[in-house]
C-alpha positions as CSV (number, residue, x, y, z in Angstrom):
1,X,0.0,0.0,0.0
2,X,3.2,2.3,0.1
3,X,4.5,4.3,-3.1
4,X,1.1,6.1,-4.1
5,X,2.9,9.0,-5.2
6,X,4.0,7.9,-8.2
7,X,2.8,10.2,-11.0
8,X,1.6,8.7,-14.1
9,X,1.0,10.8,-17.5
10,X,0.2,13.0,-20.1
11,X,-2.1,12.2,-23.4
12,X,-2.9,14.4,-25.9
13,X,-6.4,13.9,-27.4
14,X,-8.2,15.2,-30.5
15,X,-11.1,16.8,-29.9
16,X,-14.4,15.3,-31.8
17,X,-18.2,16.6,-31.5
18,X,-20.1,14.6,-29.0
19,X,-23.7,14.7,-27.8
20,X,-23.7,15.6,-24.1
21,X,-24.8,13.4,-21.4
22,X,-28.7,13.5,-20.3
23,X,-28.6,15.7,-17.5
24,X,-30.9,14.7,-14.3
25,X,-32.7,18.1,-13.1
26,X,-35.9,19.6,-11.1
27,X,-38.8,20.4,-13.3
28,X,-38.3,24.2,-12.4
29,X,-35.5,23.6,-14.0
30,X,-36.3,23.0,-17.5
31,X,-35.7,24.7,-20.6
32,X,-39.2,25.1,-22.3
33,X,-37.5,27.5,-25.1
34,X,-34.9,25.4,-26.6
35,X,-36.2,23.5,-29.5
36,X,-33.0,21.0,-29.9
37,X,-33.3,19.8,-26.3
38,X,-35.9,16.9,-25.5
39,X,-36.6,15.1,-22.3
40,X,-37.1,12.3,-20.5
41,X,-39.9,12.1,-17.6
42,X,-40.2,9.5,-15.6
43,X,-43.2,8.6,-13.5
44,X,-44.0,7.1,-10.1
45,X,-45.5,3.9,-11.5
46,X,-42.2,3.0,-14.0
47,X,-43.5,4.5,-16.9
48,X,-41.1,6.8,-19.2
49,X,-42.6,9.6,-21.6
50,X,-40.3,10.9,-24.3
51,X,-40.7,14.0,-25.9
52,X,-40.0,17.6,-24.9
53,X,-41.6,19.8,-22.1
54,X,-43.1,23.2,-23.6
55,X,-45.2,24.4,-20.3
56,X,-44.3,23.8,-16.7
57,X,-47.2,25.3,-13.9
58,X,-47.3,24.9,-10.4
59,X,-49.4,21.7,-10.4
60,X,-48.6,20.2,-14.4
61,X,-46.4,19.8,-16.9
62,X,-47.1,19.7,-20.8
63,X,-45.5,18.0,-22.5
64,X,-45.2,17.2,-26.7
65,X,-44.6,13.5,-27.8
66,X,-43.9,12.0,-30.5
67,X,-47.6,11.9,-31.7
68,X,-50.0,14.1,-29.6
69,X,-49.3,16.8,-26.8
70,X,-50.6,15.5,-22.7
71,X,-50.7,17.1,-19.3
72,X,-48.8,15.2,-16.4
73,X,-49.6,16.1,-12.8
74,X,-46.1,17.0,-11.3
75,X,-46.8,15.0,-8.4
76,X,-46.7,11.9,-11.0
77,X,-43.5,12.9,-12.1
78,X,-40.4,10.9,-10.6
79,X,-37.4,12.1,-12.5
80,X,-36.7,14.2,-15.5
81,X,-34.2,14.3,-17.7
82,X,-32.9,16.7,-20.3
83,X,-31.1,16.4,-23.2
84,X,-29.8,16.8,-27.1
85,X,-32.5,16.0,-29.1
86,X,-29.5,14.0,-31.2
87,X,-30.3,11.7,-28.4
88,X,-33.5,10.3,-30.3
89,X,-32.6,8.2,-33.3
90,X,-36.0,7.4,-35.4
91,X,-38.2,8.6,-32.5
92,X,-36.4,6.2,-30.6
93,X,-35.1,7.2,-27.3
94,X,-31.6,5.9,-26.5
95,X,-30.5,6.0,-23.4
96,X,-26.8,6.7,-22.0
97,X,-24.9,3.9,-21.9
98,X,-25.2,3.0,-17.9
99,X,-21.6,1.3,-18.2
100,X,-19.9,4.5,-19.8
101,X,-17.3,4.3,-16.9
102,X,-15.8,1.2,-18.0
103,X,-14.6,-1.2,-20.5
104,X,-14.3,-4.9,-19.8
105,X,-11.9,-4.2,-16.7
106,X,-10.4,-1.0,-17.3
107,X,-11.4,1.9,-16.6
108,X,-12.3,4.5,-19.0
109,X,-11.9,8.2,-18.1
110,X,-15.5,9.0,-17.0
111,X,-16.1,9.2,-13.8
112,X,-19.8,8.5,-12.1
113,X,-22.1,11.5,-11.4
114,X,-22.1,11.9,-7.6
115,X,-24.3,9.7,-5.8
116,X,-24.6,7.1,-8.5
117,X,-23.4,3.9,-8.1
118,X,-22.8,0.3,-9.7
119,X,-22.7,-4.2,-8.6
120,X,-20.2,-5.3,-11.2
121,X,-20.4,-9.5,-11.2
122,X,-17.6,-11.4,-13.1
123,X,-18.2,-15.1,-13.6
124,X,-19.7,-15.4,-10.5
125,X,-17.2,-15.0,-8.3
126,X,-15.4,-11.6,-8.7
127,X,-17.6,-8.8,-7.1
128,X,-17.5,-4.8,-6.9
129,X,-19.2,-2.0,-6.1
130,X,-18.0,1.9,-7.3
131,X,-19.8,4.9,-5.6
132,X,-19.7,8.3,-7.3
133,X,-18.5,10.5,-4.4
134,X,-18.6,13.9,-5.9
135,X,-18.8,14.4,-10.2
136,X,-15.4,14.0,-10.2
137,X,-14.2,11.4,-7.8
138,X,-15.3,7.4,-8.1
139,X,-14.2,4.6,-5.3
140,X,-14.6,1.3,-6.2
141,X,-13.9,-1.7,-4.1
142,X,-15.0,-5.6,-4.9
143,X,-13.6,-9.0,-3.3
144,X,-13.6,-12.3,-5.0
145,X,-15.5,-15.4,-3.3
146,X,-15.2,-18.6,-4.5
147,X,-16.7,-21.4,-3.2
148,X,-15.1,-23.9,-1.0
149,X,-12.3,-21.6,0.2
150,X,-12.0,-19.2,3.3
151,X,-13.3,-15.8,3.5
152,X,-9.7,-14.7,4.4
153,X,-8.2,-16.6,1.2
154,X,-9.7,-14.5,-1.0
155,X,-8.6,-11.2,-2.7
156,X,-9.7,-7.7,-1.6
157,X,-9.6,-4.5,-3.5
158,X,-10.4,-0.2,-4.0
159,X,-10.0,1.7,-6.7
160,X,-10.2,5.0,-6.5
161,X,-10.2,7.5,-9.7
162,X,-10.0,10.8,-10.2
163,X,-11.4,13.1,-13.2
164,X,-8.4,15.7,-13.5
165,X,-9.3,17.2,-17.1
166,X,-12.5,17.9,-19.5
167,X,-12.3,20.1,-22.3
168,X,-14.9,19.0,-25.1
169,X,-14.9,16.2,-26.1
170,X,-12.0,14.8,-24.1
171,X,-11.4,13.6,-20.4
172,X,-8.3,12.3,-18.7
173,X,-8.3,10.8,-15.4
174,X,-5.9,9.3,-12.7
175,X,-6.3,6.2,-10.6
176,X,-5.5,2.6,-9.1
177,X,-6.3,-0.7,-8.5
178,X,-5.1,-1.7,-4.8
179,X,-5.5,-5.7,-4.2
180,X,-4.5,-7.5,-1.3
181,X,-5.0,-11.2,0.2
182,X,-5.5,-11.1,4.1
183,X,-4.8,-14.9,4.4
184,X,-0.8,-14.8,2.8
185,X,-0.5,-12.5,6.1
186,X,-0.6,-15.8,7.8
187,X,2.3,-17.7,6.6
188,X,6.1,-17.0,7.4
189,X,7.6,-16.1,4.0
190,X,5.2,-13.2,3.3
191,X,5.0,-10.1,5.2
192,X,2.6,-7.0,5.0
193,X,4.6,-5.3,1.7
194,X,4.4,-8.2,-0.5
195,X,0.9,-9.5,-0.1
196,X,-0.3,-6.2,-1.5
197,X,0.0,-5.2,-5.4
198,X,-1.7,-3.6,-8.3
199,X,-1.9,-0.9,-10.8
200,X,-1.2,2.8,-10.8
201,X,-2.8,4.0,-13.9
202,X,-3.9,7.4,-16.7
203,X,-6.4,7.6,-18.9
204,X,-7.9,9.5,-21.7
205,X,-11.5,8.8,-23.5
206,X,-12.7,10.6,-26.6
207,X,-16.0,10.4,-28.4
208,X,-18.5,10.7,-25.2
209,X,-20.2,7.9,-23.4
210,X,-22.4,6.2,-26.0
211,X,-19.4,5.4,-28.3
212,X,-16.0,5.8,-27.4
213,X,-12.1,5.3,-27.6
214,X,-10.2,5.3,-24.6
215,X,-5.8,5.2,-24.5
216,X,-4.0,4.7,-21.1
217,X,-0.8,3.8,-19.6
218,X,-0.3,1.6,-16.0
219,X,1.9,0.8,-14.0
220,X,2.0,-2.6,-12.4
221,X,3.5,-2.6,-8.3
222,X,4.0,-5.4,-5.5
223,X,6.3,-6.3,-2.9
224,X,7.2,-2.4,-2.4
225,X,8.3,-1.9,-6.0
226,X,7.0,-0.5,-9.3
227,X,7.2,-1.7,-12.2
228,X,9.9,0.4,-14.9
229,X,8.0,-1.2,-18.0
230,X,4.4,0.4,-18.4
231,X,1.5,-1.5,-20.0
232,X,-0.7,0.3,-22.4
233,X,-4.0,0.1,-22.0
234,X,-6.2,0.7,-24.7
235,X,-10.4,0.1,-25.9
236,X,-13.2,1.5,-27.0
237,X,-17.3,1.2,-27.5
238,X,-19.3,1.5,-30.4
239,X,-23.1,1.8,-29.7
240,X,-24.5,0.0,-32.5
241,X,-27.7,0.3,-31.4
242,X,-30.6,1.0,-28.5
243,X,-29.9,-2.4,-26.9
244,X,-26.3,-3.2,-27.8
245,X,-22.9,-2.1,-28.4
246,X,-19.2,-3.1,-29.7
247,X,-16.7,-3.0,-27.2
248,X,-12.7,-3.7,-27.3
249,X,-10.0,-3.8,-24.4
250,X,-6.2,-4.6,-24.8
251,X,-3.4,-4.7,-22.4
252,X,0.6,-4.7,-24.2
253,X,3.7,-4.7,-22.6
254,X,6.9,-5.8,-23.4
255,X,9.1,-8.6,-22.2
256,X,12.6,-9.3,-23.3
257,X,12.4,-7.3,-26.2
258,X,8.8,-9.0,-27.2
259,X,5.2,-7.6,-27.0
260,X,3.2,-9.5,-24.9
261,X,-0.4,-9.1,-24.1
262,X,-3.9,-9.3,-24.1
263,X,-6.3,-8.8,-26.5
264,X,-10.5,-9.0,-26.5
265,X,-12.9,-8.3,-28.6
266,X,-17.4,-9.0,-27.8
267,X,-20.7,-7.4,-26.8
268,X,-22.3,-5.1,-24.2
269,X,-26.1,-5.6,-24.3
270,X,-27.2,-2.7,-22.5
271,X,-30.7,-1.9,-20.5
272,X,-31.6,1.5,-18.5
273,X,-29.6,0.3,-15.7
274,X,-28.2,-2.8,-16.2
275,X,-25.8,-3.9,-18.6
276,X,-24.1,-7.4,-19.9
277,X,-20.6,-8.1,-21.3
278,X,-19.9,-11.2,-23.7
279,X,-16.4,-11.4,-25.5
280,X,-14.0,-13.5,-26.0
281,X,-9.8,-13.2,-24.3
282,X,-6.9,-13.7,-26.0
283,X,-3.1,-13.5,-25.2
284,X,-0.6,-12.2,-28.0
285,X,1.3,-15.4,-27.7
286,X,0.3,-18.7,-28.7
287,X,-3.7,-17.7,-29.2
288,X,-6.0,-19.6,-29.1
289,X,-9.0,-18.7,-31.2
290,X,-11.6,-17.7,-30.6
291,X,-10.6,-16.8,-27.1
292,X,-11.5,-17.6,-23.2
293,X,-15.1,-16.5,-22.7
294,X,-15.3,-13.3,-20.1
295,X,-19.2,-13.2,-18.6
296,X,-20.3,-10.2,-16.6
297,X,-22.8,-8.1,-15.3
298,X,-23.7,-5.0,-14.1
299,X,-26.6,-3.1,-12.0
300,X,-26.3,1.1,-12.2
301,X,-28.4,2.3,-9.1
């Protein structure tokens, strides 16, 4: 857990047009005048309307859909949402992509809104939880628990990231992966130094949550040191539609002059909150094709 200080670095991005994020707001709060903005309301019983707001009273809101204009009480109204009318493709409301802040494993650059949070489930066994502290801060933490072995034998983690930079279209963050395994605390030949280890990692993303390409470099550390060789971390999404999206994550290093790595390639089937990953993992050397399958999940609350 020692040698946090270690700076990482610098990426220079291009900047590309990207439609902003929905943004969460009081109904006081909307713009009625705006034609290219639309929004999402939410009512008490589940239902979503989609259209855009043009009248907000003290006791309704009117609102024109797709097809006809209504009036919705305000005390029916759970949560609204604003945003680019770009958002709508055919009519068809897409929703952000609820796993924006991540790729496969890594991390991409964008950070949770404060006070939103995420379950990530790998294959069962590997669980994790990130809570967005402020809109620039995320801490994560997860554990793994496979059956038939100890609590203590298992391997503990946080992950803490930091939003350091947005200008357009871009956003660059800092952060780590910090694992440890309580039960090699036990035996003799380790001591407290080297049964901790991870990653000190940067990261850039371009393109905006629905579809994007993210480039970062990491550092791996254990038993006090840090590694002199960084890995480059690179992925990306590509929202192919309402339901589902592309999605990419390597890992390259070097070793003895070699590259050595991993590659992956699958699907993200995405809900409003909830999101699945399917692809397929491959190392640089000696392949196999068409790759280990990697299942996961994840729940955005």
């Amino acid at each position: 857990m020692r040698r946090l200080g270690y700076a990482v670095l610098l990426i220079v991005l291009l900047a590309v047009p990207r439609v902003a994020p929905a943004q969460r707001l009081g109904v006081d709060r909307v713009n009625t005048s705006d034609t290219l903005l639309a929004h999402s309301v939410r009512l008490r019983d589940g239902s979503t309307l989609i259209g855009r707001i043009t009248v907000v009273t003290p006791d309704s809101v009117r609102m024109q859909l797709r097809t006809m204009p209504i009036t919705v009480p305000r005390s029916d109204i759970a949560e609204v949402r604003q945003f680019a009318r770009a958002r709508l493709h055919g009519g068809e409301y897409w929703p952000e992509n609820p796993m924006s802040t991540r790729l496969l494993f890594a991390q991409t650059a964008y950070p949770l809104e404060r006070g939103e949070a995420y379950y990530t489930n790998l294959w069962l066994f590997i669980h994790g939880i990130a809570v967005g502290v402020t809109d620039r801060l995320t801490l994560g933490a997860g554990f793994t628990l496979i059956p038939g072995i100890g609590v203590r034998d298992n391997v503990f983690y946080v992950a803490p990231k930091l939003s350091v930079l947005r200008s357009g279209s871009a956003e660059f963050a800092l952060g780590a992966l910090l694992a440890w395994a309580p039960a090699l605390n036990d035996r003799n030949d380790f001591t407290d130094e080297n049964t901790t280890g991870g990653i000190l990692y940067g990261v850039g993303s371009i393109g905006g949550r629905d579809s994007n390409a993210s480039l970062g470099l990491g550092w791996w550390y254990g038993g006090g040191n840090v590694s002199s060789r960084p890995v480059v971390i690179t992925g990306g999404q590509w929202r192919a539609s309402r339901r589902l999206a592309l999605i990419s994550e390597d890992w390259l290093s070097t070793h003895n002059g070699h590259a050595v790595g991993a590659v992956s390639y699958g699907l993200r089937f995405l809900g409003e909150r909830l999101s699945a990953d399917f692809a397929f993992v491959n190392v640089t050397e000696s392949p196999i094709f068409p790759g280990a399958p990697w299942l996961s999940i994840a729940v955005k609350f």
